[in-house]
C-alpha positions in Angstrom: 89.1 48.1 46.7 91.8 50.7 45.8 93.1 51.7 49.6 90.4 49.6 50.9 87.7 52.4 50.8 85.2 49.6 50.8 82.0 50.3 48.8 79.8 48.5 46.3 79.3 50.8 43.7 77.7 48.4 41.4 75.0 47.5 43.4 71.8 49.4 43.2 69.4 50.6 46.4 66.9 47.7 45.2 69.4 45.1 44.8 71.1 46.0 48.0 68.0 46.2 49.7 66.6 43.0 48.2 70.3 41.2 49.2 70.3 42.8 52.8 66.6 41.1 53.4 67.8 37.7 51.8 70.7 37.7 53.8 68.7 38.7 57.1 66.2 35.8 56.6 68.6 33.2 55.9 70.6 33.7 58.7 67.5 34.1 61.0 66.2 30.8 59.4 69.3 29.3 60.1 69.3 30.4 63.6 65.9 28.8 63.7 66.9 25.4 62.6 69.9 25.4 64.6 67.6 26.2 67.7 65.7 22.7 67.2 69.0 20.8 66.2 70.1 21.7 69.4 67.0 20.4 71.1 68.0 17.1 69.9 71.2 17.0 71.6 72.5 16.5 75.1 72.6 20.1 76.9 76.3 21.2 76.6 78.4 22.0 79.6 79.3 25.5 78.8 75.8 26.8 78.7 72.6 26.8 80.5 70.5 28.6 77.9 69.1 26.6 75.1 71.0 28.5 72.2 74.7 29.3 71.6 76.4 32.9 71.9 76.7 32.6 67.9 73.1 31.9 67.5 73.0 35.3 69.2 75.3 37.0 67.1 73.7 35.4 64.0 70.4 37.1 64.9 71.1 40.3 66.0 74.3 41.1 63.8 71.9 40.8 60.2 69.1 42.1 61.1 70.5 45.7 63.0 73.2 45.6 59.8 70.3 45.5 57.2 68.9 48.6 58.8 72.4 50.2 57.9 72.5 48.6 54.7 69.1 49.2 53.5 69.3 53.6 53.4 72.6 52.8 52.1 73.3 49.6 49.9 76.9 50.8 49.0 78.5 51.4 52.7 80.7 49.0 53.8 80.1 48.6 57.7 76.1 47.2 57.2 76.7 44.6 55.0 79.6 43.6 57.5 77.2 43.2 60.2 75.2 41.3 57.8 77.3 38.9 56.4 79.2 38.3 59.9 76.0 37.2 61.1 75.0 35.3 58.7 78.6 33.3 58.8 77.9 33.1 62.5 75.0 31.6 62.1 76.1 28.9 59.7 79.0 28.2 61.7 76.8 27.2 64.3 74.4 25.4 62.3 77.1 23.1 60.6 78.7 22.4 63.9 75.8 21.4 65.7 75.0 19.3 62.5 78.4 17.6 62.8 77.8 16.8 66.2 74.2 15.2 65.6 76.0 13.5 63.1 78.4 11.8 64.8 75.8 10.5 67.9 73.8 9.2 64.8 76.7 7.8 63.1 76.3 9.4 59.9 79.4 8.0 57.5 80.6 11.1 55.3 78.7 14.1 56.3 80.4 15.3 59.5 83.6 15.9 57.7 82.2 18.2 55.1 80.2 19.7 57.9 83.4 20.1 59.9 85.2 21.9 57.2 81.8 24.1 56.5 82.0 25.0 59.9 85.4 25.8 60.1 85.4 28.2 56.8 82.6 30.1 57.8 84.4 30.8 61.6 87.2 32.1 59.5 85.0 34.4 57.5 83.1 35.5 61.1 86.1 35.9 62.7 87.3 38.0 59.4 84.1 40.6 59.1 83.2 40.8 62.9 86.6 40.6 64.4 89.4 41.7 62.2 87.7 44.4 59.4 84.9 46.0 61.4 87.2 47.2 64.1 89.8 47.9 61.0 87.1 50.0 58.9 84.1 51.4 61.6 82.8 53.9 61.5 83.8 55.3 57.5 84.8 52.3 55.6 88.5 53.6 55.3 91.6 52.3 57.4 92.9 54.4 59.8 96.2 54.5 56.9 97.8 53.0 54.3 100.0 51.1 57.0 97.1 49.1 58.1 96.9 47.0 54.7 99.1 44.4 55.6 97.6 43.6 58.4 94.5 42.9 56.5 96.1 40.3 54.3 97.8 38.8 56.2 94.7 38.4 58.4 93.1 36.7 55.3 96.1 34.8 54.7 95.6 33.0 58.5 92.2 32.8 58.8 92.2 31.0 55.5 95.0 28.3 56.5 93.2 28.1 59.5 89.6 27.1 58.4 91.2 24.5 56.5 93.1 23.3 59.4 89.5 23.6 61.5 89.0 19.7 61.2 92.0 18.9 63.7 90.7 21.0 66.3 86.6 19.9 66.5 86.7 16.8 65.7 85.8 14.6 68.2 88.1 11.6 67.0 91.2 14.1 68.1 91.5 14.4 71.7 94.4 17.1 71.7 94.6 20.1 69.4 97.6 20.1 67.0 100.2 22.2 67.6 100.1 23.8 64.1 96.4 24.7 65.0 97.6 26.6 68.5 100.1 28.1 66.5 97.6 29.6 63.7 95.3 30.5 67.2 98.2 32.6 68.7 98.7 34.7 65.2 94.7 35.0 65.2 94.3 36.3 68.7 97.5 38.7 67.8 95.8 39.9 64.7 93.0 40.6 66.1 94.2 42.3 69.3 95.7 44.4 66.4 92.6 45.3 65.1 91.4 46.4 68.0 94.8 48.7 68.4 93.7 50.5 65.2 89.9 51.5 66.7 91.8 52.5 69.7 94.5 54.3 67.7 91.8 56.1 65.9 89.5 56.8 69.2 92.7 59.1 70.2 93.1 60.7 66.7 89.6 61.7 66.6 88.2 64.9 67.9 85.5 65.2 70.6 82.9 63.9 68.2 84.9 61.5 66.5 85.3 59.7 70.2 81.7 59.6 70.9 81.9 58.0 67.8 83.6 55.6 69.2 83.5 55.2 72.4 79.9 53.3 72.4 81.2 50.3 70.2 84.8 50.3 72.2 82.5 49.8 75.3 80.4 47.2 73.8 83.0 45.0 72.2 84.7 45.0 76.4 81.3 43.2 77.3 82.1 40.8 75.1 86.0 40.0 74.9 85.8 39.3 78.9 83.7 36.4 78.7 85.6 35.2 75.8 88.9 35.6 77.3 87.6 33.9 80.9 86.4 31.1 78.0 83.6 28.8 79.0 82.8 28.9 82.4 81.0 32.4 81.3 81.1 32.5 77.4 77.8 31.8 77.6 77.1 35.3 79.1 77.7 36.7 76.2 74.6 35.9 74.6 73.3 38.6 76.7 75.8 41.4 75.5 76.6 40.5 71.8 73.5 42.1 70.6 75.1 45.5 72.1 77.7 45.9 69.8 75.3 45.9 66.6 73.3 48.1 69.0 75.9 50.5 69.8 77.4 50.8 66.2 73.8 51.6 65.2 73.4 54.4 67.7 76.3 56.0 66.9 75.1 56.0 63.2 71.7 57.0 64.3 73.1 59.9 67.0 75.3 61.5 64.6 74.0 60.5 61.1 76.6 58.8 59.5 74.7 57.1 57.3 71.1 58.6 57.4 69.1 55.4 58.5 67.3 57.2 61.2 63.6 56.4 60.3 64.3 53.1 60.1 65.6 52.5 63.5 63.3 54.0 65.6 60.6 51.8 63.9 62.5 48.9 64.1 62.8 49.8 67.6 59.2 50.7 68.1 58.1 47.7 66.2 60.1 45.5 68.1 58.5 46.4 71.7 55.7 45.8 70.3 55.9 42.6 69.0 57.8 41.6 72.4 54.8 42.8 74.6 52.1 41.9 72.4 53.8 38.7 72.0 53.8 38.1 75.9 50.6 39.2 76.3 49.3 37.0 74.0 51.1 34.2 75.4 50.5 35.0 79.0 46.5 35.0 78.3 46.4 32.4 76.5 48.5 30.4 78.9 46.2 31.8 81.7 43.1 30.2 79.6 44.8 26.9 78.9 44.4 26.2 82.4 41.5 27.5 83.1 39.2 27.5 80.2 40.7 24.0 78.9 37.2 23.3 78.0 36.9 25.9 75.9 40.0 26.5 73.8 38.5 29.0 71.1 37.2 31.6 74.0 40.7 31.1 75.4 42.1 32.0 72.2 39.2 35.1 71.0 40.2 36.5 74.6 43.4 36.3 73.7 43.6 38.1 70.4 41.6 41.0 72.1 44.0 41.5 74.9 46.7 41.7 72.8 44.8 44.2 70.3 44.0 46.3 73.0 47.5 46.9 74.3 48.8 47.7 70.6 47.9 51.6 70.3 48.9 52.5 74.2 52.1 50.3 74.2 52.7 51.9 70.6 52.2 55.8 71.7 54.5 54.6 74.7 57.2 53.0 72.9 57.7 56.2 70.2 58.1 58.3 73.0 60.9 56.2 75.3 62.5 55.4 71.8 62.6 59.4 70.9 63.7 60.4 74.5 66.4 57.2 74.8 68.1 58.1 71.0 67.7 61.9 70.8 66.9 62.9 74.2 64.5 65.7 75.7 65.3 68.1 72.7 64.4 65.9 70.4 60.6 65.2 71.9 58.1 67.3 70.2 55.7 67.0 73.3 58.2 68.4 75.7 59.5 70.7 73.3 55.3 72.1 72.9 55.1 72.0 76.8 58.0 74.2 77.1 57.3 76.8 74.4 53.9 76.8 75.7 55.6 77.4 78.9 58.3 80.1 77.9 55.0 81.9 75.8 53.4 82.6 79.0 56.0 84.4 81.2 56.8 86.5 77.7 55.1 89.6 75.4 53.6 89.1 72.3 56.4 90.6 70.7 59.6 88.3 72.0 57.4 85.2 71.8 58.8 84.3 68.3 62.5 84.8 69.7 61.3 81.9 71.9 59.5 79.7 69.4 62.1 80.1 67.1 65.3 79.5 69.6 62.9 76.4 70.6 62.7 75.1 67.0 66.7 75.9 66.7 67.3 73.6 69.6 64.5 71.1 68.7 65.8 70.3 65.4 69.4 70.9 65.9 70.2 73.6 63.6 72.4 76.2 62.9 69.2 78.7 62.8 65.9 79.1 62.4 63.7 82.4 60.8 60.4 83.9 60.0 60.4 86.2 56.6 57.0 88.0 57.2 54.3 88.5 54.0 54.6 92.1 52.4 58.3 92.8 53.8 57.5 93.9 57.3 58.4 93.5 60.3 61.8 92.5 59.6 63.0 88.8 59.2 63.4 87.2 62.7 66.2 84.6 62.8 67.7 82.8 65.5 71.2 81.6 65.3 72.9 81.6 62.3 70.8 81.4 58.7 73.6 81.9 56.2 71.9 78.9 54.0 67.9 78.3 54.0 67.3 74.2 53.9 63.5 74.3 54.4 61.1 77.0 53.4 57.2 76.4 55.4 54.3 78.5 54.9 52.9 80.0 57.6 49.3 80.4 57.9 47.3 81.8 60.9 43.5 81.5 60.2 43.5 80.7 56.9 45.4 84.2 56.5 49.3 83.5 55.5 51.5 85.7 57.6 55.2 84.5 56.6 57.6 82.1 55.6 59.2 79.6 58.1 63.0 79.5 57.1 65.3 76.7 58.5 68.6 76.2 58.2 71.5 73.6 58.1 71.7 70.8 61.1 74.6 71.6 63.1 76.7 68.9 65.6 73.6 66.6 66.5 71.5 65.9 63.7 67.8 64.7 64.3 65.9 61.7 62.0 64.6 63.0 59.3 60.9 61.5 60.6 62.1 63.1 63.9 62.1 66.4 62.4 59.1 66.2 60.6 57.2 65.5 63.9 58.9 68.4 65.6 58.1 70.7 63.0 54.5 70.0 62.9 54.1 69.9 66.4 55.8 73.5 66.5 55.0 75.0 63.2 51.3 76.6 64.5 53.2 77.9 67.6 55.4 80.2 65.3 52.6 81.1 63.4 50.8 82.6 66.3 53.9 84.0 67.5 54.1 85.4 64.1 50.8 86.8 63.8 51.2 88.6 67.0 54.5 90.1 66.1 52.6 91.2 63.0 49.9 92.4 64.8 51.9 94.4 67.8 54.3 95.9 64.5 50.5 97.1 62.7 49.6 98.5 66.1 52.6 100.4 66.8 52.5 101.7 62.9 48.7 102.3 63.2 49.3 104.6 66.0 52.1 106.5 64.4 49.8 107.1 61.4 47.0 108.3 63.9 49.3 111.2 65.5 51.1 111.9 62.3 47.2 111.8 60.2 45.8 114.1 63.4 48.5 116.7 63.2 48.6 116.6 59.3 44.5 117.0 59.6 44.7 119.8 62.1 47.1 121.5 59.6 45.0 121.1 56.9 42.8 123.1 58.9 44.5 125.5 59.8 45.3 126.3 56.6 42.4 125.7 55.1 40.2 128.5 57.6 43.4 130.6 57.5 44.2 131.0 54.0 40.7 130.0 52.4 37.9 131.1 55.0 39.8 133.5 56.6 40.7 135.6 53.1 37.7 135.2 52.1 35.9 136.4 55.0 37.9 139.2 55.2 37.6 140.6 51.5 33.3 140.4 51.7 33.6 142.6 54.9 36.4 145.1 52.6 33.2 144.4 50.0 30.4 145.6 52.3 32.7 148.5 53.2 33.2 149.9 49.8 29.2 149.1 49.0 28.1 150.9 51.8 30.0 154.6 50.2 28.9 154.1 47.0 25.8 153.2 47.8 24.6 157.0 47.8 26.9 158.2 44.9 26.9 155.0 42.5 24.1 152.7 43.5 25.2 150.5 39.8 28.7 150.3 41.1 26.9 149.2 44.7 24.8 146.7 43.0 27.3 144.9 40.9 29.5 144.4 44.3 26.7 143.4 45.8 26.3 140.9 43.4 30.1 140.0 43.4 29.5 139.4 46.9 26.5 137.1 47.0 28.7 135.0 44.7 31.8 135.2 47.6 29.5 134.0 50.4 28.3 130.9 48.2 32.0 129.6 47.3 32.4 130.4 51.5 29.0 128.5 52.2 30.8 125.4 49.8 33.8 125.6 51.5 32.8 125.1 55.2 30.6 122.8 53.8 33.7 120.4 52.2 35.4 121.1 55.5 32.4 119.6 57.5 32.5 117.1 54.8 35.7 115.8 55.7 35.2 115.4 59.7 32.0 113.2 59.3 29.9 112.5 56.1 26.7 114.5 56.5 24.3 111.6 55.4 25.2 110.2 58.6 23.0 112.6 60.5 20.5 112.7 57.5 19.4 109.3 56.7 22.2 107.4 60.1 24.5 104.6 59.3 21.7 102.3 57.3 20.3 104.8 55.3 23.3 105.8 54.2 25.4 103.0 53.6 22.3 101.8 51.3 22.3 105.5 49.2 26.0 104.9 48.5 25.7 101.0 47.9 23.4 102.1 45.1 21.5 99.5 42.9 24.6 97.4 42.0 24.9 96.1 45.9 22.4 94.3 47.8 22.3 95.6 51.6 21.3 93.8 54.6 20.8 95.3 58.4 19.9 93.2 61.3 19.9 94.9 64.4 18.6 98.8 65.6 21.9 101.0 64.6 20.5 103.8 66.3 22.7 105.6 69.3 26.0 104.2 67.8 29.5 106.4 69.0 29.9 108.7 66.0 33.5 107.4 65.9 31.8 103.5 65.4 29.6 105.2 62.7 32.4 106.6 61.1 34.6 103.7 61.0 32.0 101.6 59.4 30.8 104.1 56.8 34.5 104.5 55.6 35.0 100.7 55.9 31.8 99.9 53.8 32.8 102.8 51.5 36.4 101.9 50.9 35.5 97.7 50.3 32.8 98.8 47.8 35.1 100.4 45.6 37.5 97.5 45.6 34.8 95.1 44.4 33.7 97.8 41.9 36.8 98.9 40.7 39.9 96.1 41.1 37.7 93.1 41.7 35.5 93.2 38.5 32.6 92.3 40.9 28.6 91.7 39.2 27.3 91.0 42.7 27.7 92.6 46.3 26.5 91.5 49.0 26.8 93.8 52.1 25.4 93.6 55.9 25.3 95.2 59.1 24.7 93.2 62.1 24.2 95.1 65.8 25.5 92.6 68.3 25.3 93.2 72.3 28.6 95.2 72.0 30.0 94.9 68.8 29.0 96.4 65.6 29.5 93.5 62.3 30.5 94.8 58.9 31.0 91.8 56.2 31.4 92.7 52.4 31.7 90.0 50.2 31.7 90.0 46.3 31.8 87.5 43.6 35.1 89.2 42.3 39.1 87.7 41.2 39.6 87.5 44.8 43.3 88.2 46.7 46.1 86.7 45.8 48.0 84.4 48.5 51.3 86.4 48.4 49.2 90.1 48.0 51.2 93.1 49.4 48.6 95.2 51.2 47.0 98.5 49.2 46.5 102.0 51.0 42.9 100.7 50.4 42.9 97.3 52.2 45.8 99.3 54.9 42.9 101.8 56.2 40.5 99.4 56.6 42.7 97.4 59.1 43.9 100.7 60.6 40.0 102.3 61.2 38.5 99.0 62.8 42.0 99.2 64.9 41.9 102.6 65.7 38.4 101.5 67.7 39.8 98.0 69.3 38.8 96.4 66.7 39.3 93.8 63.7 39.2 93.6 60.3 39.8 90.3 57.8 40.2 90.4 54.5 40.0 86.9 53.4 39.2 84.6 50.0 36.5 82.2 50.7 36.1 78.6 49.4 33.0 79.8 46.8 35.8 82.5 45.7 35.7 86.7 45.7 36.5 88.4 48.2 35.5 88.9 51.8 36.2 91.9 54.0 34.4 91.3 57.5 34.9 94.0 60.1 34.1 93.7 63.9 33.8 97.0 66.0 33.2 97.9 69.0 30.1 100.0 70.3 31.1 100.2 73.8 33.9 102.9 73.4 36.0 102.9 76.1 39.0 104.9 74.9 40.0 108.4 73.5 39.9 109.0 70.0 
């Protein structure tokens, strides 16, 4: 206890959690009994309600600081909460016990109850009064100068519960002056304490206060009654239970301690047991009186009214505690409705700016990012993503387009449960905001090929009839020339350039016939799209047409020739395929191409080929889409959709 840094190191999560559970039943059992001792005596004067302020204290103290103790065992402030209940509790046990002694005449035990009672308001008064206001919210005194005070706290309290018999026993009619004496240093000691959480409130930064400020606040309610003294002590079994409250939300708004799933549930599961509870009670009042007759109905209809308020009430509940604890921000139904909002008054390309800025401000982190498949488009962030904390796939369609990257929290911190929720509530948004990022970058990319392939094509040609055809053209007609003089005066000279020339006109005639090659393959107009994706499927694919494919746009024709052509070889040579099986389906206004094969299949982190890139870029080039996807039976699948309707320039 070295500079009182209070901590249990020895004790591990089980035992701590085991201990916080113990502690939390006894005192609640405690609470329990005390609840029917007190039944058996006359109704106090101070008091209206049927319990005590303590009893309060002795319920809601353990149980809200075994939440804190049960993340973490070896922090100081839950098990003060805890065992300051639970002293509470037995204080107010013992002294009702006492009294009930004394109008039964009991001989010995009121005295030992008396001093019971008075050791264990000591130890309240100690934990609840003196060290939690000494030590919230880190464990650690404000300074070294604050240690005497702690002592010497103990050092009273501890004369004083020993001294506890002269003031509550009912055979003393005045208090004894050493006992308003040790009352004066108490009150002083602890008006002390609360200097220190004061002291420290103006230390503190902006956070720091907030901190603060709730448990500051919540300890007033309390300390007016108590000063006023009994005419309204007895209000304060209505704010006690705010001070454990408020501690816990400043642990649970800023994450002191981490115990944020468990809170909102106990939350949650408290409504519910509260509204169920009255339910069940209300009906089965309601049929006491009116199906007296028939007590077992009465208690069936019950049990169903109750049941059937559970899920709604539930749903309900989660959402008031997630709006209530982390606000709006923190909701992942309002944070959906206004992505989905900001995603329709925005283009495909700055809707994952949006998701992503949403996510940042959902979660509460420094920065949020997308690191697309394959290395393009570049990584999207927003914020600040020096340091990755979570790394999500992203998958749109089965068809992974990037990794989700998401940084440190910042100031506010969300639960981790919280975040979880919010992450899968969001997470398909920024994959379709990724996906069309993806697609608007392969459109803009696909179109720069076009232009840059048109020119480079048109060059070719150029060339090609310039330099090839052109020469060649030219030196037969400088051939014909020179035949035609020495016809007459050498007709074997004549002959042999003849021959020459003949051989000219077929490396011409194989020429133009590459050239025409290239613009469209010829078997197109010889056998049309069928026929000729069957001659080059050969006998090692299996070919299947439903549909007329007559009067297709050449440019649809094309497309799906070189499509069917380029998919083929894959399977055949990177694929190690024994069986393809291709088809051509002829839709209303679309034209189906679907390869698949019984191959390796594609990897799940593949960087796209020049192969699998021109497949994607011809069925684009048209309006159209191509997928190149692993199915569950494995291989591979490549299943183009294009249009036959052509509507735009080529």
């Amino acid at each position: 206890m070295r500079g009182l840094n209070l901590s249990i190191s020895t004790v591990t999560p089980v035992q701590g959690r085991v201990a916080a559970v113990l502690i939390t039943s006894a005192s609640v059992a405690m609470v329990c009994v005390n609840v029917w001792v007190t039944a058996q005596l006359p109704q106090p004067d101070y008091t209206p309600l049927p319990f005590a302020p303590e009893d309060v204290a002795g319920t809601a103290f353990p149980i809200l600081g075994a939440l804190l103790a049960f993340q973490r065992p070896r922090l100081v402030i839950g098990w003060l909460l805890c065992l300051g209940g639970l002293f509470s509790a037995l204080n107010s046990l013992t002294v009702n016990l006492a009294l009930l002694g004394v109008m039964r005449e009991w001989t010995t035990a009121p005295k030992v109850l008396w001093t019971v009672a008075g050791v264990s308001w000591s130890l309240t008064i100690l934990l609840l009064v003196v060290l939690l206001p000494l030590l919230y919210p880190d464990g650690r005194l404000p300074s070294p100068r604050w240690r005497p005070l702690v002592w010497g706290s103990v050092a009273v309290l501890a004369v004083e519960a020993f001294a506890m018999e002269f003031i509550s026993s009912p055979e003393r009619s005045e208090p004894h002056p050493f006992t308003l004496f040790l009352y004066t240093i108490t009150n002083a000691v602890i008006l002390l304490a609360f200097v220190s959480l004061a002291a420290r409130f103006r230390r503190s930064g902006p956070e720091g206060r907030r901190q603060i400020l709730w448990p500051l606040v919540a300890i007033a309610t309390v300390i007016v009654p108590w000063v006023l003294g009994n005419p309204v002590w007895w209000l304060a079994s209505f704010t006690i239970p705010l001070v454990p409250l408020a501690i816990t939300f400043s642990v649970l708004r800023y994450r002191l301690y981490g115990i944020d799933t468990l809170v909102t549930r106990a939350l949650v599961g408290a409504g519910l047991v509260g509204v169920i509870g009255g339910v069940y009670v209300a009906v089965g009042t309601a049929s006491s009186l009116f199906l007296s007759d028939v007590d077992r109905i009465g208690g069936l209809v019950a049990a169903l009214c109750a049941g059937a308020f559970f899920q709604p009430i539930r749903r309900v509940l989660q959402r008031g505690a997630d709006r209530l604890l982390y606000g709006s921000k923190g909701d992942p139904v309002a944070l959906a409705a206004e992505l989905g909002r900001r995603l329709q008054h925005t283009d495909p390309a700055g809707g994952l700016a949006a998701a992503l800025e949403v996510l940042r401000d959902g979660l509460a982190v420094t920065g949020t990012g997308v690191r697309f498949s394959g290395g393009w488009p570049e990584e999207a962030t927003a914020g600040t993503l020096e340091e990755v904390v979570r790394d999500i796939r992203l998958v749109w369609h089965g068809e992974p387009v990037g990794r989700l990257l998401i940084g440190p929290p910042g100031a506010r911190r969300l639960p981790a449960a919280h975040n979880e929720r919010v992450i899968a509530a969001l997470t398909p948004y920024v994959a379709d905001a990724a996906h069309a990022v993806r697609l608007v970058g392969a459109l803009r990319r696909s179109r720069e090929r076009i232009v840059t392939t048109r020119e480079e094509e048109r060059r070719r040609l150029r060339r090609d009839l310039h330099d090839g055809l052109g020469q060649s053209l030219s030196g037969m007609a400088m051939s014909i020339n020179a035949a035609r003089h020495s016809l007459r005066v050498s007709p074997e000279t004549a002959e042999r350039m003849l021959s020459e020339l003949r051989s000219g006109m077929d490396s011409v005639t194989s020429d133009i016939r590459h050239l025409v090659y290239g613009l469209r393959p010829p078997t197109l107009d010889e056998l049309g799209l069928a026929g000729a994706v069957a001659e080059m499927a050969g006998s090692g694919a299996t070919v299947e047409v439903r549909g007329e494919l007559s009067g297709l746009p050449a440019a649809t024709e094309v497309a799906a020739y070189r499509i069917a052509q380029e998919a083929l070889t894959n399977a055949r040579k990177h694929a190690g395929a024994t069986t393809v099986r291709l088809s051509l389906e002829r839709g209303e206004d679309f034209l189906s191409i679907r390869v698949h094969d019984d191959g390796v299949g594609i990897p799940a982190e593949r960087r796209l080929g020049i192969g699998l890139a021109s497949m994607r870029e011809r069925a684009a080039e048209l309006g159209g889409t191509c997928m190149i996807t692993t199915p569950p039976e494995g291989g591979t699948m490549v299943e183009a959709v294009l249009p036959v309707n052509l509507n735009v320039e080529i």
